[in-house]
N, C-alpha and C positions, 0 to 999 in steps of 0.2 A: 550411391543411390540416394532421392532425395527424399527426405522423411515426410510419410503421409502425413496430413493434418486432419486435426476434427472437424467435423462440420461445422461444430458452432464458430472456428476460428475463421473461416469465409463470412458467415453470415453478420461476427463480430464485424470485422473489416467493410462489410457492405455499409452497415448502418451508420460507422462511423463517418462514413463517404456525405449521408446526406442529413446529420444533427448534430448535434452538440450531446454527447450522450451523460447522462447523470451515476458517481457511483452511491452509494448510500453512506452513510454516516456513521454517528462511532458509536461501536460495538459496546466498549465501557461504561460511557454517558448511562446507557440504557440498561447492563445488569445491576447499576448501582441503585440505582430506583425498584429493585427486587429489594433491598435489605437483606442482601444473601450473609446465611452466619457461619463456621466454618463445618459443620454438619453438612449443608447444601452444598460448599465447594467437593465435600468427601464421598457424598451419595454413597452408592452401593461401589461403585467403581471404583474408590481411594476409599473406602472405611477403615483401610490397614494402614496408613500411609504413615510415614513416620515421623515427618516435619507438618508443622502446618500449612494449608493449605488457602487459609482466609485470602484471596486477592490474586487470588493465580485462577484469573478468567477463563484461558485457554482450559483448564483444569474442566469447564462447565459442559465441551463437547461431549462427553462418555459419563459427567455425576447431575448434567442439567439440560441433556440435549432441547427439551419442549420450550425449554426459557429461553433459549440461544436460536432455534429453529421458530419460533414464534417473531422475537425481533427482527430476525430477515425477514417475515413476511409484512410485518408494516415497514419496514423500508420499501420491500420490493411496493404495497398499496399505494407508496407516498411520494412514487413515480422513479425510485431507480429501475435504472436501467442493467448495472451490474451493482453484485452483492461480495463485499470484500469477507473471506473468510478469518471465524475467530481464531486465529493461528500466528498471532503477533510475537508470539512467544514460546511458539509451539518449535522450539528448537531444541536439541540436548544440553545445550549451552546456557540456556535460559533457565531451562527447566530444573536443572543442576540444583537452583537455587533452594526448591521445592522437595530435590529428593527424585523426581520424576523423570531423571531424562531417559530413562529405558521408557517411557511412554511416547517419547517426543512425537513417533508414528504415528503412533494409535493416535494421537489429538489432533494429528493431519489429516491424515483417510476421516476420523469423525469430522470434522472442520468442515472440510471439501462437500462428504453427503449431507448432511444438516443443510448446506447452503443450496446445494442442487438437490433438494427435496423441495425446500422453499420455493425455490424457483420452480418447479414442476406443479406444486398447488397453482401457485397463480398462474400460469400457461392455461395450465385447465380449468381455471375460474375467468379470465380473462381472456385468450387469445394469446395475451403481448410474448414476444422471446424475449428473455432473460438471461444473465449470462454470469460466472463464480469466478472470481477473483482469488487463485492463491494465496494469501499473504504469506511472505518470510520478511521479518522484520530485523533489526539490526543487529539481536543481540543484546549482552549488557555489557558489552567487551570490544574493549578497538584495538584495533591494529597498527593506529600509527602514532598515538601518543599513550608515554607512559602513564600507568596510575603511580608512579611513585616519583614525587618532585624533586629529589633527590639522585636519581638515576635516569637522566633523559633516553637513558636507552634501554630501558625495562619494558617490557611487555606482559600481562597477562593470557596472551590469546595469539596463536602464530595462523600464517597462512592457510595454513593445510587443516589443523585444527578448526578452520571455521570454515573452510570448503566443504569439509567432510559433513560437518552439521547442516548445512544448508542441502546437500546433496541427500541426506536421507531426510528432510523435511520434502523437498522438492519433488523426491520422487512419491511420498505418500499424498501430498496434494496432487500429482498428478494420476495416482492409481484410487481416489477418494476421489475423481470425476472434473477438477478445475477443467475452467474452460480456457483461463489464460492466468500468469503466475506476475505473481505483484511483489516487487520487490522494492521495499516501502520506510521509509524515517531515517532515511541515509543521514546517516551523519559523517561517517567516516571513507572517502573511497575508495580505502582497498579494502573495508568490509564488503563494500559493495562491488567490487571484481572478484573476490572467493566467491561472492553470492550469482555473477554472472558465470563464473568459470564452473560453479556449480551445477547451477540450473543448464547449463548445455549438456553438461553429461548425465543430466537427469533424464531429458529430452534424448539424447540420444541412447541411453537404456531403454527407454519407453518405448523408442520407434515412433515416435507419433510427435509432429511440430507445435506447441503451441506458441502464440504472442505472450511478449514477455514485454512486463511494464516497468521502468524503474521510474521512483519518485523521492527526492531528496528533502530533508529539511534544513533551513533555514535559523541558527540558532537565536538570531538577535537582525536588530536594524544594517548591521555593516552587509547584510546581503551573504554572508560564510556562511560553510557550513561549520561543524563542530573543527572537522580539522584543516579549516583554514581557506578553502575554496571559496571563487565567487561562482555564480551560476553558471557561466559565461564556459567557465574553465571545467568545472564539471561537466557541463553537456559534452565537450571533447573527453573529456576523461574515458566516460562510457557510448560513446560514436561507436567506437567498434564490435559493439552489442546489438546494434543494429535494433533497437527497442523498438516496440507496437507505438508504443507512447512515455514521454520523458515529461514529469512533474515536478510539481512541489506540493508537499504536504507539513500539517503538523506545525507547533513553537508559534507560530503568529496568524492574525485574524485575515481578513482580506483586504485592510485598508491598509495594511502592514505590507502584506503580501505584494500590492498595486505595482508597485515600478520592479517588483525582479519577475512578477509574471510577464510583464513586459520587454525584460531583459531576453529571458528564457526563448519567449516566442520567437526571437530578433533573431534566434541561431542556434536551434532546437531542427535538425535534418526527421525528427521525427514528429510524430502528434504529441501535441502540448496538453497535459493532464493539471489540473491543480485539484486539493484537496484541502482548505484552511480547517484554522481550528475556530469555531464561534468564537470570535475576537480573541483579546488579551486575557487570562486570568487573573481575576479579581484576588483580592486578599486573603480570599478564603478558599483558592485554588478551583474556582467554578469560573462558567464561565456565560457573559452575559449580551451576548452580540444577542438578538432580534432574527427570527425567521425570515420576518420582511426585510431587513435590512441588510443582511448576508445575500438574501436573494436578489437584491436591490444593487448590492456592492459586485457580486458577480455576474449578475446581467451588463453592467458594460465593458466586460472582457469582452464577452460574446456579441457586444456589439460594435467592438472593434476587430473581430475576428482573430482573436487571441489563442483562443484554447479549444481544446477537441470534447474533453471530457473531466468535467465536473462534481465535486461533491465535497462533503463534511468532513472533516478529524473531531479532532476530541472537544463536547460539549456541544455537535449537532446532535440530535433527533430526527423521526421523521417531516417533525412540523419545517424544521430547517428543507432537508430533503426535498419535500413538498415545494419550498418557496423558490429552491432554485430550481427545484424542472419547470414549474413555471415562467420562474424568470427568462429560462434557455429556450422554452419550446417556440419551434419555428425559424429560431434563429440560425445561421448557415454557421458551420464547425470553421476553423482557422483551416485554410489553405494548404497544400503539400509547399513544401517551401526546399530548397535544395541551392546547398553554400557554394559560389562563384569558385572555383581551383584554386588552391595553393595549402601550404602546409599547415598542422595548425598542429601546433601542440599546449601542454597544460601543465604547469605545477602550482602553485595559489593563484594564478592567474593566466589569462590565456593569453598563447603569443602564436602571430601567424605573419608565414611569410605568402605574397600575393605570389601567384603565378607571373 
């Protein structure tokens, strides 16, 4: 029988038909500008906690929800369209690190409401629909290279053990309200097939279909990812996900970005998402790309009809945000695009045979 969907997932899908939609920008950038000290990451919620907690963001859904629930609302003021929830790390696996991963949940369901509450103000302050973004993020742990240089075949982290994390993350973003699940900073792809193989049986516990996003990062200029992919080869990798939308986020600015967004679009069977970081980081690990010129740098994606849906990683704001919904509004989204028969497979690179 086929699984019902949410409303907002039609309504997603319509708009993307006729814009270039905007997601907001990074979560990080903006609680760091709080001067949060490790009292504020503990609030009432972790006052017992046993490790520290200083810098475990995802930590602020349940000890800082008005500081994390406030940020989404000037993104959403600063023209996004969707709002990615603080859940980057909100895995048991991550969390581990902290002491926290019997929370992993709870920082999901909180993620998820904080974001669709945000979005619920402005609807009622404004009109506009709004739409929450799942995040599951990668992890601190890959699957297909060792941490130890001495044992090419060691692993810290197996298959199943990261399916399982992904699957109880995925399902509390989808019982905390997402409207579609973002599966985001791929470095590795078979983190990121535990994390597809997840989220299906997440969706299918729920009974309810949402759109499911994946977006890769980029580690350096040679166009790979961390474990060795080019875009090309990863878009096949994850084809049979059948994603809402296939990106790139995160590691590089947007002039960086320029020819594998390019690439990406050339053979991407789905909608083409990008999300850079405000340029390169500087020496002091900030980061100094220009509002207007980010906006400037991805308005002519959009004017070559490149990408569907846009926004910031690490070192936008909403002022960034701001510069590209402007830059996008008006402008038509990239095209359905759909790859000519033949076979195509992937391991660091893609190879196809033509019909």
């Amino acid at each position: 029988m086929p699984l019902a969907q949410r409303p907002s997932a039609a309504a997603l899908a319509a708009d993307a038909e006729t814009r270039v939609l905007v997601l907001d920008g990074a979560m990080g950038t903006m609680l760091q500008a709080h001067d949060l000290r490790e009292k504020d990451f503990r609030g009432t919620a972790f006052a017992d906690a046993s490790a520290d907690l200083a810098g475990n963001n995802d930590a602020l859904n349940l000890s800082q929800p008005d500081i994390v629930r406030q940020i989404h609302l000037d993104y959403l003021r600063a023209g996004a369209d969707i709002l990615k929830t603080n859940t980057f790390s909100s895995t048991n696996i991550a969390q581990s690190d902290y002491g926290l991963q019997e929370a992993a949940g709870d920082l999901n369901r909180a993620g998820a409401r904080l974001a669709q509450e945000a979005v619920a103000a402005h609807t009622k302050a404004t009109g506009k629909t709004s739409y929450v973004a799942g995040v599951i993020g990668p992890t601190n742990r890959t699957a297909s290279i060792s941490p130890d240089v001495n044992d090419p075949g060691s692993r810290n982290v197996t298959f199943d053990e990261l399916s399982n994390c992904y699957r109880e993350a995925a399902i509390a973003l989808i019982e905390g309200g997402s409207d579609l699940l973002l599966i985001e900073t791929v470095f590795d792809t078979l983190n990121a097939k535990a994390a597809i193989f997840a989220v299906e049986e997440a969706i299918l516990d729920a009974g309810v279909r949402l759109p499911v996003m994946i977006s890769a990062t980029i580690t350096d200029l040679s166009g790979r990812t961390l474990s060795g992919q080019t875009v090309e080869a990863f878009a096949i990798s994850v084809r049979h996900a059948s994603p809402f939308a296939l990106g790139l986020n995160c590691a590089l600015g947007p002039a960086e970005l320029d020819r594998f967004v390019a690439d990406l679009s050339a053979v991407a069977e789905a909608r083409v998402s990008v999300h850079p970081n405000a340029g390169l980081p500087n020496e002091f690990g900030g980061y100094d790309e220009a509002p207007d010129t980010m906006g400037a740098a991805i308005a002519t994606w959009a004017d070559k009809a490149l990408v569907n849906i846009v926004g910031g990683c690490c070192g936008t704001t909403p002022a960034h945000i701001c510069a590209i919904a402007d830059a996008v509004a008006g402008k038509a989204p990239r095209p359905a695009f759909r790859a000519s028969p033949g076979l195509r497979l992937s391991g660091l690179e893609p190879f196809e045979i033509a019909a």
